[in-house]
C-alpha positions in Angstrom: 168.1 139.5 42.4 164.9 141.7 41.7 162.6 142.2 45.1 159.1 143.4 45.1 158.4 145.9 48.2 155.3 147.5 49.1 154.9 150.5 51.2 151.7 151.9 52.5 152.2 155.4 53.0 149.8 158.1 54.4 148.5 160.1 51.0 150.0 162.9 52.0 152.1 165.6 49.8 155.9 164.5 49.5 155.2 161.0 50.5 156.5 159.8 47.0 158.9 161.9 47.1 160.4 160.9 50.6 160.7 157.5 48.8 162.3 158.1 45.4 164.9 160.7 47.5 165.8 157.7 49.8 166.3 155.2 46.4 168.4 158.0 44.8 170.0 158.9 48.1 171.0 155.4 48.9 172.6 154.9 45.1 169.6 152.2 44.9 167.9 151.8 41.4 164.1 151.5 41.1 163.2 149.1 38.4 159.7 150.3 38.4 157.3 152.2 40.9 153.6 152.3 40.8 151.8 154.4 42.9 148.1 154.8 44.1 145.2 155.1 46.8 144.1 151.9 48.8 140.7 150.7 49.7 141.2 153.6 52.4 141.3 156.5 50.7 143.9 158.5 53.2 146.6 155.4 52.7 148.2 155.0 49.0 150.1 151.8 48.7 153.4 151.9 46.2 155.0 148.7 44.8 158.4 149.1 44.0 160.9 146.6 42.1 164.3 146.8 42.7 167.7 144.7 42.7 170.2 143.4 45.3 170.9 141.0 47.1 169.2 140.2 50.9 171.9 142.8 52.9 171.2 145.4 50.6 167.5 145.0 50.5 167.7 144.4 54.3 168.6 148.0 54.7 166.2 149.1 51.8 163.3 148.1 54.2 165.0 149.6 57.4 165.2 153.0 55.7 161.9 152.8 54.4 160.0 152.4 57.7 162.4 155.3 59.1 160.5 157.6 56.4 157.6 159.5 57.4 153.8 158.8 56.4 155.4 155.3 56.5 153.1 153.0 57.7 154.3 149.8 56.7 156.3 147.5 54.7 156.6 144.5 52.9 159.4 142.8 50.4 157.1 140.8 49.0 159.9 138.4 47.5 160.1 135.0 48.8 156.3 135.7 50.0 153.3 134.0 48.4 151.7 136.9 46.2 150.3 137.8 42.9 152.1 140.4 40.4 150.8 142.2 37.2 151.5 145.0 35.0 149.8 146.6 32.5 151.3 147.9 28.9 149.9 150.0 26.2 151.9 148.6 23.0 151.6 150.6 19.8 152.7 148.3 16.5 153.2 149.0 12.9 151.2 146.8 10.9 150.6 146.3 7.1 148.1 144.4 4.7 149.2 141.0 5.5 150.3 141.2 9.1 147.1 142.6 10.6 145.6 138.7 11.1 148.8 137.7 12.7 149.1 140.6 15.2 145.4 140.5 15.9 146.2 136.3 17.0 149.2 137.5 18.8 147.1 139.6 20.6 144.6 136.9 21.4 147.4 134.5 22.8 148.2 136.9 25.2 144.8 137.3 26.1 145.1 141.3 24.9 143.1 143.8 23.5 143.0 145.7 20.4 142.1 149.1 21.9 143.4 151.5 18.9 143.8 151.1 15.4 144.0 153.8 11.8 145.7 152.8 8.9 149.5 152.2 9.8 149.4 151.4 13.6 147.0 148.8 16.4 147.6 149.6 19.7 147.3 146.4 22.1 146.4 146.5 25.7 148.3 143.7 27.7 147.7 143.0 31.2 149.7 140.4 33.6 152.7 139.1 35.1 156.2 141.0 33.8 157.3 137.9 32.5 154.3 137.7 30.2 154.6 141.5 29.2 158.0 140.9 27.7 157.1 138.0 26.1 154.5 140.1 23.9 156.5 142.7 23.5 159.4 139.6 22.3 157.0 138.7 20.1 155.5 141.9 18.5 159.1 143.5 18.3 159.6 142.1 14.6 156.1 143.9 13.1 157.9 147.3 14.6 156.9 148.8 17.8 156.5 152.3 17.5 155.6 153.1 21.0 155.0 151.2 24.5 154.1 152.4 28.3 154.0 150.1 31.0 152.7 151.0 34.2 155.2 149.3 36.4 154.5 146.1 38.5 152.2 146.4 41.3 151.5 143.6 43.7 149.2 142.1 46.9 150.5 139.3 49.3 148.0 136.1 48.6 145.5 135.0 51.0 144.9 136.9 54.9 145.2 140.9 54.1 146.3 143.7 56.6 143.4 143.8 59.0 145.4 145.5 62.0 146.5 148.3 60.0 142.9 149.3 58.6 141.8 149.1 62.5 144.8 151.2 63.7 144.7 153.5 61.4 140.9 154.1 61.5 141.4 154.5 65.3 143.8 157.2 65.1 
């Protein structure tokens, strides 16, 4: 079963790297990882999909708050919370297919954001699940390039007020 954890860290250098070395270390496989600054700019949050079942990702969180610049985290699987990705998908196009792709891209509420006289490029934001149904449905016109930024994710409703206070205070 895929999980969803987030882990603030302190943006401090090897604080990525403590967490991809524990993955690797641990013969865990990272689905995808996205990476960047919080609304406090010395805290960087990382989302992190992975697979296994509840034991396995049981120890996954244990060994994660034993890293330093840890400061907290969450599977988010299970948990009320809102996912999205974003992709950048390059497709071959021709005379008669430009309409079509251009109403595919409108389905999936995309954007054309680059096009010359063989290729689009499509910009496609939202849940995984919806990513790979574009790219499901584009892969017949020729995809000639993609880049997906990996999932990242926020628990619904009531944030993490006591970790902005306690951090600020230290």
């Amino acid at each position: 079963m895929k999980h969803t954890i987030t882990v603030l860290v302190e943006n401090k250098f090897g604080a990525f790297d403590r967490v991809a070395t524990m993955f690797s270390g641990k013969g865990f496989n990272i689905h995808s990882i996205s990476i960047g600054e919080t609304e406090i700019s010395e805290i960087s949050r990382m989302t992190i999909v992975t697979e296994g079942d509840d034991k396995i990702m049981d120890q996954v969180v244990k060994q994660l708050n034993r890293l330093i610049d840890t400061l907290k985290v969450v599977d988010l699987t299970g948990i009320n919370h809102i996912k999205r990705e974003l992709a950048l998908i390059t497709v071959n196009y021709q005379k008669g297919s430009m309409e079509e792709i251009k109403n595919i891209s409108d389905i999936f509420r995309g954007k054309i954001v680059d096009i010359n006289n063989k290729t689009m490029m499509l910009e496609i934001t939202g849940p995984p699940e919806k990513i790979d149904a574009a790219v499901n449905v584009l892969a017949p016109f020729g995809i000639k390039e993609m880049a997906r930024s990996g999932s990242v994710a926020l628990r619904r409703g009531e944030q993490i007020k006591a970790l902005k206070k306690e951090y600020i205070t230290n």
